[in-house]
mmCIF entry with sequence, helices, sheets and N, C-alpha, C, O atoms, coordinates in Angstrom:
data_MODEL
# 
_entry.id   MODEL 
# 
_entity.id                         1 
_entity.type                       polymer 
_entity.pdbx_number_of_molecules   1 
# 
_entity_poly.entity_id                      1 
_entity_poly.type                           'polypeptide(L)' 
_entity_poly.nstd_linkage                   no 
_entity_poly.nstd_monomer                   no 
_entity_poly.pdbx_seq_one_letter_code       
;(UNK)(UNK)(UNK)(UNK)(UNK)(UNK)(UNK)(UNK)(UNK)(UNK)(UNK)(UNK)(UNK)(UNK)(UNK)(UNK)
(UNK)(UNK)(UNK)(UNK)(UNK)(UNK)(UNK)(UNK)(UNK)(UNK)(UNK)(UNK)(UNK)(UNK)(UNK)(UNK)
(UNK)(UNK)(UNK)(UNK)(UNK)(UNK)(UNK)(UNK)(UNK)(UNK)(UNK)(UNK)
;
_entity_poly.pdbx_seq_one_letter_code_can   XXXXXXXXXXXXXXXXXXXXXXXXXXXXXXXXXXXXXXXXXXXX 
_entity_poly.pdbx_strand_id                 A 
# 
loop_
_entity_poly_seq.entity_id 
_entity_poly_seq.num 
_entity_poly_seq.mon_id 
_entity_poly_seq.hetero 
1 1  UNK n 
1 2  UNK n 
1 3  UNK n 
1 4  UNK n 
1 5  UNK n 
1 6  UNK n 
1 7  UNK n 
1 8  UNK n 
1 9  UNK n 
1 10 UNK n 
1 11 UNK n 
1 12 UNK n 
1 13 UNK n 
1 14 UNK n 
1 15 UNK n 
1 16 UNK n 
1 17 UNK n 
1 18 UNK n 
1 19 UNK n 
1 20 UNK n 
1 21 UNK n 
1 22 UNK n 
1 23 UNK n 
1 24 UNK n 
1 25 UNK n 
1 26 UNK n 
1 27 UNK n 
1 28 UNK n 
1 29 UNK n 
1 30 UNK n 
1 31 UNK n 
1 32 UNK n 
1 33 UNK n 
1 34 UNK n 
1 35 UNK n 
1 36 UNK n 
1 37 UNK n 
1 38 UNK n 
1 39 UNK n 
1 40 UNK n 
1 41 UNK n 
1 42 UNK n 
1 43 UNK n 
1 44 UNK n 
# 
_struct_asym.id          A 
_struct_asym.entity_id   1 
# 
loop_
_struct_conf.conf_type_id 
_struct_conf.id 
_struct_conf.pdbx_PDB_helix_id 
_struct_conf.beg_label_comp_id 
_struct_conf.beg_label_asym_id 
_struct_conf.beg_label_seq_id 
_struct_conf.pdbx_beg_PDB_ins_code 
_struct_conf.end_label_comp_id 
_struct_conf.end_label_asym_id 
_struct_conf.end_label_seq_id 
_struct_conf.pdbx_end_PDB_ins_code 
_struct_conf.beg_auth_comp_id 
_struct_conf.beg_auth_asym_id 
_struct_conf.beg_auth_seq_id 
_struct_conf.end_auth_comp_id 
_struct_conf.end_auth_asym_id 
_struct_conf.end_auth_seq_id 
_struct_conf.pdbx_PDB_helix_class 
_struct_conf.details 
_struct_conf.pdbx_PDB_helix_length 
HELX_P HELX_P1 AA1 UNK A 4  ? UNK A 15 ? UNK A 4  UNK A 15 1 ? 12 
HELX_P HELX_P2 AA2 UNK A 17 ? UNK A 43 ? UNK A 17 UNK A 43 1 ? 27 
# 
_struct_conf_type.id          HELX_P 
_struct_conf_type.criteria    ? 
_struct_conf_type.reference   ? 
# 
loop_
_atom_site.group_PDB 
_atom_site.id 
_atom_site.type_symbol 
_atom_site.label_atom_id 
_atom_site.label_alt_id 
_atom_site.label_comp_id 
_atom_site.label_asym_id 
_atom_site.label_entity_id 
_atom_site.label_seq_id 
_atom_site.pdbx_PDB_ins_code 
_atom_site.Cartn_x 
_atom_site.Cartn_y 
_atom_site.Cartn_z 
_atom_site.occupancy 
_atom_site.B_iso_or_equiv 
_atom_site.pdbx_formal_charge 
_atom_site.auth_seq_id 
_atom_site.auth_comp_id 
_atom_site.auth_asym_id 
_atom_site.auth_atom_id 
_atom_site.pdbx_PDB_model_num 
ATOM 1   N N  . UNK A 1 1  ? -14.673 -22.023 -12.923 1.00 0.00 ? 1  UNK A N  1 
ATOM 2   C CA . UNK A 1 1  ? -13.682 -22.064 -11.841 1.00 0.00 ? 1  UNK A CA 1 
ATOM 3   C C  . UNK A 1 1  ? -13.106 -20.671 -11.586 1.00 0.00 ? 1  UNK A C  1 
ATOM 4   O O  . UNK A 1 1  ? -12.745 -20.110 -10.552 1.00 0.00 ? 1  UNK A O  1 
ATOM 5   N N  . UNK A 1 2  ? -13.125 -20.453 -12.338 1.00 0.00 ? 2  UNK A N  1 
ATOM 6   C CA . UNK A 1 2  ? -11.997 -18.847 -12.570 1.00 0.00 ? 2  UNK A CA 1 
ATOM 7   C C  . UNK A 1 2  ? -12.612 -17.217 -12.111 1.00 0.00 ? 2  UNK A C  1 
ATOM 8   O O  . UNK A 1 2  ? -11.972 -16.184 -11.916 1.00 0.00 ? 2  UNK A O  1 
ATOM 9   N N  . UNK A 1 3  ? -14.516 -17.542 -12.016 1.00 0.00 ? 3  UNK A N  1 
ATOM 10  C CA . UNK A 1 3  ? -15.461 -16.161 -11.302 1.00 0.00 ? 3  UNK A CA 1 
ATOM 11  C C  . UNK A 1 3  ? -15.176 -16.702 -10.051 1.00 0.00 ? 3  UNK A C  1 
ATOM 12  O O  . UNK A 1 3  ? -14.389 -16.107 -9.314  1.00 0.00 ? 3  UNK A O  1 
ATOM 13  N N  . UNK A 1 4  ? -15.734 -17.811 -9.681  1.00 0.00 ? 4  UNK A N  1 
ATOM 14  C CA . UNK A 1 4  ? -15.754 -18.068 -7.888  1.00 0.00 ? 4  UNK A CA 1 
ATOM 15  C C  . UNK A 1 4  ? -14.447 -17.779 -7.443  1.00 0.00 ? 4  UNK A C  1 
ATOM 16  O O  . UNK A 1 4  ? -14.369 -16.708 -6.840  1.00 0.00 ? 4  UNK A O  1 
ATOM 17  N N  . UNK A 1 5  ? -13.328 -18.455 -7.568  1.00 0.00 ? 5  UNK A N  1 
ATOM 18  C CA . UNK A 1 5  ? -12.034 -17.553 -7.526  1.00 0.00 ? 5  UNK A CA 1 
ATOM 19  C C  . UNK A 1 5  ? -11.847 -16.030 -6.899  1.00 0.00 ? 5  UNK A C  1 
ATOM 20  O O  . UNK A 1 5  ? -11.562 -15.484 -5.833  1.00 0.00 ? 5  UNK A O  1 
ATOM 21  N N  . UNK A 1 6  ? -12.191 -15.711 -8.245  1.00 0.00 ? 6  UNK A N  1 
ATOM 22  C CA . UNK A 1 6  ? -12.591 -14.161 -8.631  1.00 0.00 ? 6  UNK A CA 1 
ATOM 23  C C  . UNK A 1 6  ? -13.170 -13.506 -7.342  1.00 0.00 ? 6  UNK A C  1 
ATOM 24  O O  . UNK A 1 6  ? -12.733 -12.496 -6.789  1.00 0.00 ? 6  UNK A O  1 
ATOM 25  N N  . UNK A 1 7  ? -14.447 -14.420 -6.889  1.00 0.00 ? 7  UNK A N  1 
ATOM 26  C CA . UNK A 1 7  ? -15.275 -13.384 -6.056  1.00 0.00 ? 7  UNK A CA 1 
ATOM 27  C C  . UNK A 1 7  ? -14.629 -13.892 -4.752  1.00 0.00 ? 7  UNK A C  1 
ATOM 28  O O  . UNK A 1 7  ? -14.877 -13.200 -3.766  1.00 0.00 ? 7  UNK A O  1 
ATOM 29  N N  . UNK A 1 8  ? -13.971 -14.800 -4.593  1.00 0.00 ? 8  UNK A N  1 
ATOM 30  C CA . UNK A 1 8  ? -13.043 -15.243 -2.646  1.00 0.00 ? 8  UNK A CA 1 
ATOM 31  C C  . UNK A 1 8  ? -12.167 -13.990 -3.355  1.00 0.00 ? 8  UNK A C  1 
ATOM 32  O O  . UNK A 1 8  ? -12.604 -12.945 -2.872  1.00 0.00 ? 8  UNK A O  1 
ATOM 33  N N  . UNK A 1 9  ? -11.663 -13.856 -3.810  1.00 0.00 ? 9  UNK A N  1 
ATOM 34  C CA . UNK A 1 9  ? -10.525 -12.819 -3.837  1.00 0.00 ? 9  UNK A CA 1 
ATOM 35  C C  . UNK A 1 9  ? -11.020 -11.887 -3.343  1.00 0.00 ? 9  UNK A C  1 
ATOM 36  O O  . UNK A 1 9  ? -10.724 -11.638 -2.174  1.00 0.00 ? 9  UNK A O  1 
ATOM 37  N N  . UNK A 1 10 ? -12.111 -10.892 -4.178  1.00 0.00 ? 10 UNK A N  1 
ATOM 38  C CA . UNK A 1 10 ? -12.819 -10.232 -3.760  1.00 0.00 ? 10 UNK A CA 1 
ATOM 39  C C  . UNK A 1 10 ? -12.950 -9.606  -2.392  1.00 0.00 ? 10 UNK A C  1 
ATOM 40  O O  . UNK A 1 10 ? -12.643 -8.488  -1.976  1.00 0.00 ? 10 UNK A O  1 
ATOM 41  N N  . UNK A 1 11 ? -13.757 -11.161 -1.546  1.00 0.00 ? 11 UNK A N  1 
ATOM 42  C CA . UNK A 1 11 ? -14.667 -10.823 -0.434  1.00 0.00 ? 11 UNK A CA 1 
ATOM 43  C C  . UNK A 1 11 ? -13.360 -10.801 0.531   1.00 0.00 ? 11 UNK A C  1 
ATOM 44  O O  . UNK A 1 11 ? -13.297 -10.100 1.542   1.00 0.00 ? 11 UNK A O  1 
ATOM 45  N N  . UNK A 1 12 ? -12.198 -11.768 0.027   1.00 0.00 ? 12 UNK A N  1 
ATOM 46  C CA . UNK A 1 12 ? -10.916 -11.837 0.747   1.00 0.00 ? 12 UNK A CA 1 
ATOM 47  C C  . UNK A 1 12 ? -10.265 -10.100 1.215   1.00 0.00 ? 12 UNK A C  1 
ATOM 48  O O  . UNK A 1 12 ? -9.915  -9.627  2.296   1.00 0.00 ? 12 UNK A O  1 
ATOM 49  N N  . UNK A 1 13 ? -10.336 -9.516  -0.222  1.00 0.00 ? 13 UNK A N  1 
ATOM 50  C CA . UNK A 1 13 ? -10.010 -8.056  -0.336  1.00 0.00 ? 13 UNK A CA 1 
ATOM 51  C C  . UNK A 1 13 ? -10.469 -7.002  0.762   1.00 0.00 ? 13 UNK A C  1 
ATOM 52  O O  . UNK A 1 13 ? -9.843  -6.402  1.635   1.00 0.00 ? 13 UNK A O  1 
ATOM 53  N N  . UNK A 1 14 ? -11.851 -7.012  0.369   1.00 0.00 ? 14 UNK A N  1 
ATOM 54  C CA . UNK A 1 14 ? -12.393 -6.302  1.171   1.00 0.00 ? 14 UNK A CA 1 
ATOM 55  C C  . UNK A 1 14 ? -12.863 -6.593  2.770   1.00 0.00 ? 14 UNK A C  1 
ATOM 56  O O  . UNK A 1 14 ? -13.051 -5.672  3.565   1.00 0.00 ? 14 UNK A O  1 
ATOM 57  N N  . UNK A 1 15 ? -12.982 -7.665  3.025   1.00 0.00 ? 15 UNK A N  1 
ATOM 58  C CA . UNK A 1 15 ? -12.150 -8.246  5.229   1.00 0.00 ? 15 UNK A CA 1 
ATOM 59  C C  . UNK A 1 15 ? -10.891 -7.304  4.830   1.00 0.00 ? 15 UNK A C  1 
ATOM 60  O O  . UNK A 1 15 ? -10.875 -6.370  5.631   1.00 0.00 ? 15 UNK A O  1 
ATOM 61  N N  . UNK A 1 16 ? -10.136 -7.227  4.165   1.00 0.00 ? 16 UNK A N  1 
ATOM 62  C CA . UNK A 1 16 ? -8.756  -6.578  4.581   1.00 0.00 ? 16 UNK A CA 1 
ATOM 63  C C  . UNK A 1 16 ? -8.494  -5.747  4.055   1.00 0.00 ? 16 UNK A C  1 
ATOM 64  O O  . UNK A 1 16 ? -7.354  -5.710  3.591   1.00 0.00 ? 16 UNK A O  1 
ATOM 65  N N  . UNK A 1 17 ? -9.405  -4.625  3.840   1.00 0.00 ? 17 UNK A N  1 
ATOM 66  C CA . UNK A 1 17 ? -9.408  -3.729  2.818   1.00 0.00 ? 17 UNK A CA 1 
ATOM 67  C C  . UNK A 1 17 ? -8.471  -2.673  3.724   1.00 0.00 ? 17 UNK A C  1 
ATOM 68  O O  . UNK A 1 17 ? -7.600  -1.917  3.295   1.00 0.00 ? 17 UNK A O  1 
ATOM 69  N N  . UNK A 1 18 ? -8.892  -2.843  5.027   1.00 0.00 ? 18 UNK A N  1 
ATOM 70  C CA . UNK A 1 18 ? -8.650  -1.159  6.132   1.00 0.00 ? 18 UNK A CA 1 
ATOM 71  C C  . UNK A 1 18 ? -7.089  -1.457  6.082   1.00 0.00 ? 18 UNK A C  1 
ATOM 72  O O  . UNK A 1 18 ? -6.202  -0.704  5.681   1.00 0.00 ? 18 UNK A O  1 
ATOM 73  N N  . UNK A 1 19 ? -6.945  -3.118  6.735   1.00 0.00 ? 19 UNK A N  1 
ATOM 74  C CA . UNK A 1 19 ? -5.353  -3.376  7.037   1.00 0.00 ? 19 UNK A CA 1 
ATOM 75  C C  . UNK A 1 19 ? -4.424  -3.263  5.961   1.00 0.00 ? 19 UNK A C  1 
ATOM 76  O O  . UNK A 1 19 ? -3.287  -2.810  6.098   1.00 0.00 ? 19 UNK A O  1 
ATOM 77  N N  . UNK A 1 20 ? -5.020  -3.767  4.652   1.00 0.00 ? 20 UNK A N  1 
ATOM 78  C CA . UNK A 1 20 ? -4.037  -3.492  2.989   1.00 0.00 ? 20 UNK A CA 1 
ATOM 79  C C  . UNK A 1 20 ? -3.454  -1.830  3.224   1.00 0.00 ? 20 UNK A C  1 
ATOM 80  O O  . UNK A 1 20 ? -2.299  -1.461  3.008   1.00 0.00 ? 20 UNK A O  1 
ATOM 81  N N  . UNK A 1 21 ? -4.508  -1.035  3.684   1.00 0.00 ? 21 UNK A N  1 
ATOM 82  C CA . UNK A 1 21 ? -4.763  0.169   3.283   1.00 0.00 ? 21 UNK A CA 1 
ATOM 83  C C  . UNK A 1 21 ? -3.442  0.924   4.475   1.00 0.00 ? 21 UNK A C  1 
ATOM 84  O O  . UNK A 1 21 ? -2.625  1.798   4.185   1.00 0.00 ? 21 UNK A O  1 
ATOM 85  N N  . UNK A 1 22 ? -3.572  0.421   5.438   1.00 0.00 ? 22 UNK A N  1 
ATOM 86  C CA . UNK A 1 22 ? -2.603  0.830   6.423   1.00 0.00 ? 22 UNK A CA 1 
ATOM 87  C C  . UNK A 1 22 ? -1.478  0.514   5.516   1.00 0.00 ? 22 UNK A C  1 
ATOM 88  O O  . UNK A 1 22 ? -0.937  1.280   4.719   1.00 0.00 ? 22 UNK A O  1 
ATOM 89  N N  . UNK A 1 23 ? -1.212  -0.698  5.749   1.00 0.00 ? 23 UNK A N  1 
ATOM 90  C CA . UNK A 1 23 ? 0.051   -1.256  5.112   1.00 0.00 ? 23 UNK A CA 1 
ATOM 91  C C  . UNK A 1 23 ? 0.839   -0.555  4.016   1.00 0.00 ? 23 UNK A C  1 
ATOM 92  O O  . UNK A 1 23 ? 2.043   -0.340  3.879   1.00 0.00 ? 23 UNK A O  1 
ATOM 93  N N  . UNK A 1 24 ? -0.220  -0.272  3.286   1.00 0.00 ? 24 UNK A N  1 
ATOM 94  C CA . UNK A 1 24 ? -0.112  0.755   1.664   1.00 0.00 ? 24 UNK A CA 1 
ATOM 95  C C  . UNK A 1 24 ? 1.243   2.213   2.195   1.00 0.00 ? 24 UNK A C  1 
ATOM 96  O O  . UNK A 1 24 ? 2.395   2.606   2.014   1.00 0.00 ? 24 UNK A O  1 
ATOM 97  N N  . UNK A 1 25 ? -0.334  2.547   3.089   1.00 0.00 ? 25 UNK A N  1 
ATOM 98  C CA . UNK A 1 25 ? -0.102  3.838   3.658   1.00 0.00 ? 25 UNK A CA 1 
ATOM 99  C C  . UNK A 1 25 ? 1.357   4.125   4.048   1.00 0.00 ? 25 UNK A C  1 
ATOM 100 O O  . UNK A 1 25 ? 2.030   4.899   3.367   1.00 0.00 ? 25 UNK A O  1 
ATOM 101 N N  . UNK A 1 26 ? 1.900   3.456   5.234   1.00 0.00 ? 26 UNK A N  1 
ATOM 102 C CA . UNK A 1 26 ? 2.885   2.880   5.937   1.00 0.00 ? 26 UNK A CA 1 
ATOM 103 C C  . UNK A 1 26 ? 4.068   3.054   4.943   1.00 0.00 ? 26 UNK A C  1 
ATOM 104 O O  . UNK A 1 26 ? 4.980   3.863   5.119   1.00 0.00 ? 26 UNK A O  1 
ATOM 105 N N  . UNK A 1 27 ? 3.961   2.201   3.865   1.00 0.00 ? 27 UNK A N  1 
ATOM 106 C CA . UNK A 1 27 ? 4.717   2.111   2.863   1.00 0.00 ? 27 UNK A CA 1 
ATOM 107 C C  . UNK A 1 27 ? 5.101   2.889   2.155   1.00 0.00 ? 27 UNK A C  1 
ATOM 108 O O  . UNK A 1 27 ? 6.325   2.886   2.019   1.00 0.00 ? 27 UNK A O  1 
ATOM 109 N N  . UNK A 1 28 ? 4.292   3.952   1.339   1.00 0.00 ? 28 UNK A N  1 
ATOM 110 C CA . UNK A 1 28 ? 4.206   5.030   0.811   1.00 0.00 ? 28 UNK A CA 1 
ATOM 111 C C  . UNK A 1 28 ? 4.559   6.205   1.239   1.00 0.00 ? 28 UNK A C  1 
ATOM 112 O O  . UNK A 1 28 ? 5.148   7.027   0.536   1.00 0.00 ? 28 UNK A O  1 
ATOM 113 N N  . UNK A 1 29 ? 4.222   6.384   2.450   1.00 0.00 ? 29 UNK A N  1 
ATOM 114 C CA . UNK A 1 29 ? 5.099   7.370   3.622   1.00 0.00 ? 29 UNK A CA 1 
ATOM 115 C C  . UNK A 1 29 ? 6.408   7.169   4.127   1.00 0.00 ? 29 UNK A C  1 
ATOM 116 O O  . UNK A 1 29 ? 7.159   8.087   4.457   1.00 0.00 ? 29 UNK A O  1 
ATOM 117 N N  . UNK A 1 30 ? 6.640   6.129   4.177   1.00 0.00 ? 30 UNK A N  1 
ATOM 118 C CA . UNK A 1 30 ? 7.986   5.751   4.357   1.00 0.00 ? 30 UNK A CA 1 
ATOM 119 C C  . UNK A 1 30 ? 8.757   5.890   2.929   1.00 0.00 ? 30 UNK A C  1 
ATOM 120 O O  . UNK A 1 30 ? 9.888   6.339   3.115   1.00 0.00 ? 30 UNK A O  1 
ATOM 121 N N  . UNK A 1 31 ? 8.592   5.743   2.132   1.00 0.00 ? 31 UNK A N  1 
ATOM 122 C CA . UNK A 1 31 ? 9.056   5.786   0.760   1.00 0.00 ? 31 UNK A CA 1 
ATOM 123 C C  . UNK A 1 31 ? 9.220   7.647   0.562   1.00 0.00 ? 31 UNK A C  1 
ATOM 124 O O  . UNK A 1 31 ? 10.273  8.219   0.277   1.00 0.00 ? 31 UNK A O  1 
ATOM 125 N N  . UNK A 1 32 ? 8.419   8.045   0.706   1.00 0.00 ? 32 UNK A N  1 
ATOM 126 C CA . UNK A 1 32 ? 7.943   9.549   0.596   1.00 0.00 ? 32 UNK A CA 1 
ATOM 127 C C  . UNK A 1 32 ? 8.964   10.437  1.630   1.00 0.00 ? 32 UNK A C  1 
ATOM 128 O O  . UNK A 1 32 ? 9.249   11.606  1.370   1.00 0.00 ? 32 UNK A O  1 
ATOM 129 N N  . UNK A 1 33 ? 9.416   9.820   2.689   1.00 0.00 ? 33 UNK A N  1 
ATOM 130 C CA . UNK A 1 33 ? 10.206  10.556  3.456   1.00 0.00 ? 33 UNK A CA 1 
ATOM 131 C C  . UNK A 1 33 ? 11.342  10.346  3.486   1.00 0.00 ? 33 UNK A C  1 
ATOM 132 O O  . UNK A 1 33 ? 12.211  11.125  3.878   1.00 0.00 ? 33 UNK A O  1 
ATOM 133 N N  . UNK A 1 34 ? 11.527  8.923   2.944   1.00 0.00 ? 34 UNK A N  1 
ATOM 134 C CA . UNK A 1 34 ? 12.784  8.869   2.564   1.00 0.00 ? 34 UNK A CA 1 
ATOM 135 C C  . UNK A 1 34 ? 13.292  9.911   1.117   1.00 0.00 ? 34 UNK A C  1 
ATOM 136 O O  . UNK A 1 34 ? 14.367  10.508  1.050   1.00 0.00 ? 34 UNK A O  1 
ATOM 137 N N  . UNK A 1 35 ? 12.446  9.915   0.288   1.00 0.00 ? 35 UNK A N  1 
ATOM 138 C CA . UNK A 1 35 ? 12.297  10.770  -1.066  1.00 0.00 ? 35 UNK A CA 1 
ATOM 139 C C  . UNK A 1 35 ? 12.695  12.635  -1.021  1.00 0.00 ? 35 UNK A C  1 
ATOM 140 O O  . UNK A 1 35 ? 13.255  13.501  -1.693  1.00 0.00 ? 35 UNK A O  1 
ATOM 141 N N  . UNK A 1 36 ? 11.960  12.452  0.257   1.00 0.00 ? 36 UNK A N  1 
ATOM 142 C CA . UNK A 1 36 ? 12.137  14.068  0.917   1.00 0.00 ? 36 UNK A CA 1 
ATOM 143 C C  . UNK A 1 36 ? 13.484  14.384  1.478   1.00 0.00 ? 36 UNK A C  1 
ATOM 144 O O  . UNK A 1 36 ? 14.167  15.339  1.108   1.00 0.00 ? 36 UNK A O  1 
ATOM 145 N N  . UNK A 1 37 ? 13.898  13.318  2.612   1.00 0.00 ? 37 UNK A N  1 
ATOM 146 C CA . UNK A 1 37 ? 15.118  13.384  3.036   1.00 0.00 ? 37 UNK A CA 1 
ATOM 147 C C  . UNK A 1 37 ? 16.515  13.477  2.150   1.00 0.00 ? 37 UNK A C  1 
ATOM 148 O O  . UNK A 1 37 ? 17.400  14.265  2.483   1.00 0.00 ? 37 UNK A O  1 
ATOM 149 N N  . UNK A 1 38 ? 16.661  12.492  0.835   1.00 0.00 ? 38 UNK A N  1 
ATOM 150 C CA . UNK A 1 38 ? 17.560  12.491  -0.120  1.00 0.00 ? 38 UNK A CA 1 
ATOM 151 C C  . UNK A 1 38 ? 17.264  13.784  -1.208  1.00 0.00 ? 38 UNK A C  1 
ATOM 152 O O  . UNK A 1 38 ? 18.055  13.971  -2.133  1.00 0.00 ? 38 UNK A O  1 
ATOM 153 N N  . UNK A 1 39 ? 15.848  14.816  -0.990  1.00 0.00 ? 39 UNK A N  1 
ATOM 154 C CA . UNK A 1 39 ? 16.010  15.927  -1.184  1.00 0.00 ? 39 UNK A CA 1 
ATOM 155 C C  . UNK A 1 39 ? 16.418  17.011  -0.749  1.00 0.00 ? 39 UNK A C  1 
ATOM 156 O O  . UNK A 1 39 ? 16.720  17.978  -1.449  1.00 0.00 ? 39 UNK A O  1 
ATOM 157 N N  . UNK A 1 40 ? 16.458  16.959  0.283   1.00 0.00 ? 40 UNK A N  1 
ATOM 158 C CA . UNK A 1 40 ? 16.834  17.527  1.321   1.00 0.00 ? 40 UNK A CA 1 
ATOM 159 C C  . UNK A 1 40 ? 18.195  17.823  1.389   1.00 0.00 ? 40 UNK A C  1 
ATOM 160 O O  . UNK A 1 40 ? 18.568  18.996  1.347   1.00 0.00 ? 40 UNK A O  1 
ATOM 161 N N  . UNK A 1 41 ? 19.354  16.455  1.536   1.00 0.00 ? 41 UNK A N  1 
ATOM 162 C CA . UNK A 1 41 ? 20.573  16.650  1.546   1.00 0.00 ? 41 UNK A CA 1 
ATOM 163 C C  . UNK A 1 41 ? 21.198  17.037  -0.149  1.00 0.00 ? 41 UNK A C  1 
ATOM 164 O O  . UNK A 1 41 ? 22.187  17.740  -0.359  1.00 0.00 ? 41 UNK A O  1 
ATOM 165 N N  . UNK A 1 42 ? 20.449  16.463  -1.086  1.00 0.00 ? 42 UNK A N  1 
ATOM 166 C CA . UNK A 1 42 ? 20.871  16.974  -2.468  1.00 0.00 ? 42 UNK A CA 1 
ATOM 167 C C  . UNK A 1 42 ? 20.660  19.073  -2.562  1.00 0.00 ? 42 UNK A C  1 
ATOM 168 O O  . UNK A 1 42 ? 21.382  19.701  -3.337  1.00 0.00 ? 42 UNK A O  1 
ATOM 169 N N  . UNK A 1 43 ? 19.737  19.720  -1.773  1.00 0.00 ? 43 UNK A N  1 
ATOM 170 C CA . UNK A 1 43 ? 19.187  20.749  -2.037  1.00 0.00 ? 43 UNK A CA 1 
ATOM 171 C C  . UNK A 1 43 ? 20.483  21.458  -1.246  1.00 0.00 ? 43 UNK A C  1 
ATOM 172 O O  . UNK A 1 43 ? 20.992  22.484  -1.697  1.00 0.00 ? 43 UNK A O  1 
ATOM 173 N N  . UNK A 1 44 ? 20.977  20.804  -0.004  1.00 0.00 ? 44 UNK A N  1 
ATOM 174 C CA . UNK A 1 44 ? 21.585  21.352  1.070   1.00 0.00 ? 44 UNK A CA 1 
ATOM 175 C C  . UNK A 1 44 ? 23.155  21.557  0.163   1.00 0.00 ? 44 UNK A C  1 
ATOM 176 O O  . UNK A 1 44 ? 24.132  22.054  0.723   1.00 0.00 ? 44 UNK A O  1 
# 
């Protein structure tokens, strides 16, 4: 039960590999500029 699972996850993953990847992206940059900005005013 627990490989077949395994491999829908998988094939699930990768159909949405580009959109995860945006999403990631999106996220991480936003995180990152916020990170920059609260450096920014701490430096200032």
């Amino acid at each position: 039960m627990y490989i077949p699972a395994f491999e829908i996850l998988i094939i699930f993953f990768n159909q949405n590999n580009l959109l995860i990847r945006k999403i990631l992206l999106k996220g991480v940059n936003f995180y990152l500029n916020k990170d920059i900005l609260l450096h920014q005013k701490s430096f200032n």
